[in-house]
Every structure is written in structure tokens, then in C-alpha cells.
C-alpha positions in Angstrom: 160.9 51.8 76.9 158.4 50.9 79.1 160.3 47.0 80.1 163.4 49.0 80.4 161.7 51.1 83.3 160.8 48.0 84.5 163.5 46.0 84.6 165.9 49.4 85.7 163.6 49.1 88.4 163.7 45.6 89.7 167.2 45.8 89.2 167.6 48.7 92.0 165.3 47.1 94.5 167.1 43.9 94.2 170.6 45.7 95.2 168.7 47.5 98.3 166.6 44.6 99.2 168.8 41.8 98.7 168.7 39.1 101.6 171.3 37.7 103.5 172.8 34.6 102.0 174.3 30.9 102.8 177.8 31.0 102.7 180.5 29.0 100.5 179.9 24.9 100.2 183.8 25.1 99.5 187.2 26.6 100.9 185.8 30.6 101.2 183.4 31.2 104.3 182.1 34.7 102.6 178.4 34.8 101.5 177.3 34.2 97.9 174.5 35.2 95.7 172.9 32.5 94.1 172.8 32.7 90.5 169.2 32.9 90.4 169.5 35.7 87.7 169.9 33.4 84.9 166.8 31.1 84.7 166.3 30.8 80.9 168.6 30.4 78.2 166.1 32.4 75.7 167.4 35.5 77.3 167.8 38.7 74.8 171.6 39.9 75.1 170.5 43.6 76.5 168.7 40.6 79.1 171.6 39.2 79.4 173.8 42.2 80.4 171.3 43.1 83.1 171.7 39.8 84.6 175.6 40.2 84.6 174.9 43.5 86.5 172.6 42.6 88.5 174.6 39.7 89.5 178.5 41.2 89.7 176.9 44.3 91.7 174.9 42.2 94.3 178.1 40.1 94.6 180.1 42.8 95.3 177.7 44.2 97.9 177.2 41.4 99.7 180.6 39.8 99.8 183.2 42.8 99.6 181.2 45.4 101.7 180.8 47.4 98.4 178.2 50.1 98.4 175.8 50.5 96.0 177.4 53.1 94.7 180.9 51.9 94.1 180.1 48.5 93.3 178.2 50.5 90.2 180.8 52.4 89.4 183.5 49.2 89.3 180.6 47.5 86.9 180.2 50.5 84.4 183.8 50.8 84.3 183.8 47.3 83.0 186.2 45.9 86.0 183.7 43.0 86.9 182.3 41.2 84.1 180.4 37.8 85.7 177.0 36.6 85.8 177.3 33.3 87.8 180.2 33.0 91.6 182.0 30.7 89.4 184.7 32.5 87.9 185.1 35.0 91.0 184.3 32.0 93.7 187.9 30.5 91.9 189.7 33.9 92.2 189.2 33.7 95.8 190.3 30.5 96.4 193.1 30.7 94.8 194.2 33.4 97.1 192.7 31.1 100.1 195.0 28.4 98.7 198.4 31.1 98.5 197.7 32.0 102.7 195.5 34.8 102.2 193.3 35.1 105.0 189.5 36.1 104.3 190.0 39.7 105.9 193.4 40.3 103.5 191.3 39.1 100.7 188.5 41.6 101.3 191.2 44.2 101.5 192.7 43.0 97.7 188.9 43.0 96.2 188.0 46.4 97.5 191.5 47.8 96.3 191.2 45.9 93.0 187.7 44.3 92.2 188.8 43.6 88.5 190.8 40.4 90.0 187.2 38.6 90.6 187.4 38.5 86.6 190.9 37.0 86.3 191.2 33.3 85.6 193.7 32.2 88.2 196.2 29.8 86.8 196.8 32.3 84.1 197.1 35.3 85.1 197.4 34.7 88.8 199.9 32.1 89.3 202.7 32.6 86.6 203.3 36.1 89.0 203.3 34.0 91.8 205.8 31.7 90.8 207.7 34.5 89.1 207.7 36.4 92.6 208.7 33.0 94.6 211.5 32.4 92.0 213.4 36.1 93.1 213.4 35.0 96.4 210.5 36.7 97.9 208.8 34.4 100.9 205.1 33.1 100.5 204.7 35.5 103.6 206.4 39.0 101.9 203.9 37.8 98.7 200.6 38.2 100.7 201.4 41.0 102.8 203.1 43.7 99.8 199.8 41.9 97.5 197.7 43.0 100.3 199.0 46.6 100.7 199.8 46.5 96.4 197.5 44.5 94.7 197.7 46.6 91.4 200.5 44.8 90.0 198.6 41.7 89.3 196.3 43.0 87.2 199.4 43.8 84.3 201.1 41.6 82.2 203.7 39.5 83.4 206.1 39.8 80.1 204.9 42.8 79.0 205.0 45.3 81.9 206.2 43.4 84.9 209.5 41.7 83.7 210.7 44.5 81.7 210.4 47.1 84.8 211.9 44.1 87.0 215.5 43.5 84.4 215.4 47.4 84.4 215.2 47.9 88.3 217.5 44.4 88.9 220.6 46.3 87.3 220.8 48.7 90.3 219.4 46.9 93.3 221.8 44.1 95.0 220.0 40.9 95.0 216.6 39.9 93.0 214.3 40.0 95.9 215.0 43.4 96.5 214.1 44.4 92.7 211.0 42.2 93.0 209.9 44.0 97.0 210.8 47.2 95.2 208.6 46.8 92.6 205.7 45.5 94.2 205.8 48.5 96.8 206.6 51.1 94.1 203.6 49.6 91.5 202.6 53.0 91.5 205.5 54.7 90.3 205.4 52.2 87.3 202.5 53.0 85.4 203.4 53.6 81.6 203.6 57.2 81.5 205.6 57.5 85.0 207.4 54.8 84.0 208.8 55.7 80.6 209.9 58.9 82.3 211.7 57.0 85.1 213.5 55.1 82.4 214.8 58.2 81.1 216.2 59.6 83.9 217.4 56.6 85.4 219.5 56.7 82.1 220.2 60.3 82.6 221.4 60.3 86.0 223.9 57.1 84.6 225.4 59.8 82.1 225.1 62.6 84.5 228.2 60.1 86.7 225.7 59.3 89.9 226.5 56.5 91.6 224.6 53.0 91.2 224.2 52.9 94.9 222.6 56.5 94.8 220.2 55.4 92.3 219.6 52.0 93.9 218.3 54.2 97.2 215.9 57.0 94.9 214.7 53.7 93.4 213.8 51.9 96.6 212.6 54.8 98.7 211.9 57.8 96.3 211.1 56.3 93.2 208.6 59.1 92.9 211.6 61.4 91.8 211.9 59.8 88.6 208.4 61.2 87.4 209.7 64.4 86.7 210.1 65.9 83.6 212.7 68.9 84.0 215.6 66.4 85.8 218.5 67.6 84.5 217.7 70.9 86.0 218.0 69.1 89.1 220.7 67.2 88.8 222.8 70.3 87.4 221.4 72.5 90.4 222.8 69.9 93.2 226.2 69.7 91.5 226.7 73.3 91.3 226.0 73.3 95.2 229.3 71.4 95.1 227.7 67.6 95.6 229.8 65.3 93.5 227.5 63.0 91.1 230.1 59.8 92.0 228.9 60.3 95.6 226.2 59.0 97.7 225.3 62.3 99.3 224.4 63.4 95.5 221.8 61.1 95.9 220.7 62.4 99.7 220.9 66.3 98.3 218.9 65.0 94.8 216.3 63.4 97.5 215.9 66.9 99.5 215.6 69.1 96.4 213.4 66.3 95.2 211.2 66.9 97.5 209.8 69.9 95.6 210.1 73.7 95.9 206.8 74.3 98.4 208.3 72.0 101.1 212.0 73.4 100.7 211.1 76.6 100.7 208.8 75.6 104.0 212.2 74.2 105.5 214.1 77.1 105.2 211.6 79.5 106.2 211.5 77.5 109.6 215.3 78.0 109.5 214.9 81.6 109.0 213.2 82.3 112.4 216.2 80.8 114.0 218.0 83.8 112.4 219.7 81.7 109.9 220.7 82.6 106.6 219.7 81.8 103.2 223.7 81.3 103.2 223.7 79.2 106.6 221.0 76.6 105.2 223.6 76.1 102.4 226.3 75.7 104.0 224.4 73.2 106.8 223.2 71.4 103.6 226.3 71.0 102.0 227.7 69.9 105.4 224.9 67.1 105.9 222.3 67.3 103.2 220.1 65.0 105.8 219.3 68.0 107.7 216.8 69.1 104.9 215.0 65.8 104.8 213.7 66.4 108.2 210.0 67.6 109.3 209.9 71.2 109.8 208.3 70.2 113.1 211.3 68.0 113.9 214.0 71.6 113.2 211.3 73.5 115.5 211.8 71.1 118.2 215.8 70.8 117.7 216.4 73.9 117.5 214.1 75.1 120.6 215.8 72.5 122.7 219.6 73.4 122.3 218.9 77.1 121.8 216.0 77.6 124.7 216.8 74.7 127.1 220.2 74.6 126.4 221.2 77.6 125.5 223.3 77.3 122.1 223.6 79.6 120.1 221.6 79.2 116.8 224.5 79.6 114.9 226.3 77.1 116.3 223.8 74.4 114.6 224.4 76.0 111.4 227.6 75.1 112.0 227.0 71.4 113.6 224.1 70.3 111.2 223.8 66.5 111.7 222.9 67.4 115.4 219.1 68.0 113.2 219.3 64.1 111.7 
């Protein structure tokens, strides 16, 4: 018990105390921690795993701007798993050698530090080729990677061509099914995903439009998460919104948005003297003018109906004046 006091505690003075280091001999100009952790090869394996610690948390601090603290927390949740700079020195120049500059790089490690432990030409570069081959420029690659570099920790045939063939049947070319994806990740997780299937398919039966989708898909994918849709979808047509129409898709994107921030919208509406009957009316007009702030009506309303001097009712009636 004792030598595991004592080895806790060396192990916390070297992550507070560690020095400054030389940098790369190859390619990457970040610094490195020597591998001076692993001197003997008599090591026990509870030995061993502090050394991996030791090692992947230091690195982590002293390349990536981790702190202590979250460079922990991404060892104990077993995303970095290395006890030499070999396996994560080759992560990073693959991305070096695929245009990513250092400070994009630092951005992808601190987002996703579990890359460091990827082996590169397998699990990096068939998605690479796979994005280049839809069209998507070496450029588009490192700047959605940058802002979305979830996706490249998932399996190419398991999770990432499925959810491409499915989102490819709605969306015009390729590249846009492959940008789609990589900006909506997120909204693709198993559980989110499964549900987006569904009601993809339901909306399909429901009669709305592949265009329609094709838009929810590429700007509100989160609508798909929901797991009371046909509700939805029945409520928009019985406001009179025709599923075989692209404005189904513009009302299903303002109802969408959830109850809180509709009810917020109308409300604003209110103190304009409008209706509960006069939103409808304006939405069914131009559903558009419900996708606005509820700063932006504030500010369009006061400057027809107190600079101009319009009557409030008049807007009801002339609603895309709000879009």
C-alpha cells in the first residue's frame, strides 16, 4: 500500500513539475515527452499502467494545452491508451501530411483526444479517401474535421456508410450527403439516429416532399430526434399545409422548433395586439415569419407601426414583410 502511495505520488508531481521539452526531430513542431517512463522491461503490469498514465497525461498536458484535470479525465475514460510519442507522434502527422495546420490539429486533439490512439492508415485514411471520392475538396475535409472531428472516431462500414446511402437518397449530389453528414455528426449518434431513420420514413408515407426533407436534413436535422412526430406532422397539416409542398417543410421547421420558443413568438406578437387567430393566419400566409428571432418581430414591428405608422394589423395581413 505503502509503494502505491508512493508511486500515486511521484506520479502527481511529475504532471505539475514536468519541464519544458525539445520539440519534434520530424514533420510536427509541438513538444514531446520523452519516453523516459519506461526504463526496464521487468516492469510489473500495475507498473506498467502507471507508466502509460503517466506518460499519455503528461503528453497531453504539454502538447494539447490539456489541464491536469481533463487530461485525467480523457485517460480514465480510457480514450488515450500510449506509453511511448510513437503511436500519437504518427496520428499527427498524418494530419500534418492531409493540410492540417498545427493550430487546427490542437483544436481536433482537444475536441477528440481518443484520435492520438488511432493507427492512421486504418482508421484514418480509408475516411479520407471515402470523403475525397464524394467530391468533397482536401480544403472542405480539414475545415468541417476541424469544427467535426467526431466522425472519425466511428466505423467507416458500420456507421458512416450506412447513415451516408441513407442521407444520399434525399440530397442532390454526393458531396452534399457527405458535408451534411460531417456537419450533422451529432445528430447521428445511434440512438438519434435510429429515431431519424424512422421518421425520415414516416414523413415519406406521411406524402412530404423529398426536397422538404432534403432541407430538415441539411439544416434541422435535429427534428428528426423526436419521438412523438407524427403528432407534428398531423398538427401542420391540419393548419392547412399540404405534405407535397415545400412550405410543409418550412411550417414542420417552425413547430419544430419546440413549444417554449413558439409560444415565446407569439406572446411577442400578442403585444402588437395580434390574435392567437392573426399569427395563424400570418403563418399560414408565410410560415417564415415564425422562424424569426423574437427580437427581430420587436424591431419589425416597432419600425412600420412606431416610425412608420402602420397599423399592426396590416402586418398580420402582409407577413413576409417579417422574413
Amino acid at each position: 500500500m505503502f509503494r502505491n502511495l508512493f508511486l500515486s505520488h511521484n506520479l502527481v508531481l511529475g504532471i505539475i513539475n514536468t519541464p519544458k521539452f525539445h520539440p519534434f526531430i520530424q514533420h510536427f513542431s509541438f513538444p514531446f515527452v520523452p519516453s523516459t517512463f519506461c526504463t526496464t522491461t521487468s516492469k510489473s503490469e500495475s507498473e506498467s499502467e502507471s507508466d502509460a498514465h503517466s506518460f499519455a497525461v503528461s503528453y497531453l498536458i504539454n502538447n494539447f494545452g490539456f489541464s491536469t484535470q481533463s487530461a485525467l479525465k480523457a485517460f480514465n475514460q480510457k480514450q488515450v491508451r500510449f506509453k511511448s510519442p510513437d503511436k500519437p507522434n504518427s496520428v499527427i502527422n498524418f494530419f500534418k501530411n492531409h493540410d492540417f495546420s498545427d493550430s487546427k490539429i490542437r483544436i481536433i486533439i482537444r475536441k477528440s483526444p481518443r484520435l492520438l490512439s488511432a493507427e492512421p492508415h486504418k482508421n484514418l485514411l480509408p475516411k479520407f479517401q471515402c470523403f475525397l471520392s464524394k467530391g468533397v475538396s482536401s480544403s472542405d475535409i480539414v475545415s468541417m474535421l476541424t469544427a467535426n472531428p467526431e466522425i472519425l472516431k466511428f466505423s467507416l462500414e458500420k456507421r458512416i456508410i450506412p447513415r451516408f446511402e441513407s442521407l444520399s437518397r434525399f440530397l442532390k449530389t454526393d458531396k452534399d450527403a457527405i458535408v451534411c453528414l460531417i456537419r450533422q455528426w451529432y445528430s447521428f449518434d445511434p440512438i438519434s439516429y435510429d429515431h431519424a431513420v424512422a421518421n425520415i420514413n414516416l414523413m415519406t408515407d406521411f406524402g412530404v416532399c423529398d426536397s422538404a426533407i432534403a432541407t430538415l436534413v441539411q439544416t434541422r436535422s435535429s427534428i428528426f430526434g423526436s419521438t412523438d412526430f407524427i403528432k407534428t406532422l398531423e398538427e401542420i397539416k391540419g393548419l392547412g399545409f399540404r405534405p407535397s409542398t415545400t412550405t410543409f417543410g418550412i411550417a414542420l421547421t417552425a413547430k419544430g422548433l419546440g413549444v417554449k420558443l413558439w409560444d415565446e413568438k407569439v406572446n411577442a406578437f400578442k403585444k402588437w395586439d395580434w390574435s392567437d387567430e392573426d399569427v395563424l393566419k400570418a403563418f399560414r400566409q408565410k410560415p417564415q415569419c415564425m422562424l424569426v428571432s423574437v427580437d427581430k418581430i420587436n424591431l419589425v414591428m416597432s419600425f412600420w407601426v412606431n416610425q412608420l405608422g402602420w397599423d399592426a394589423m396590416a402586418i398580420a395581413k402582409t407577413p413576409h414583410i417579417l422574413c
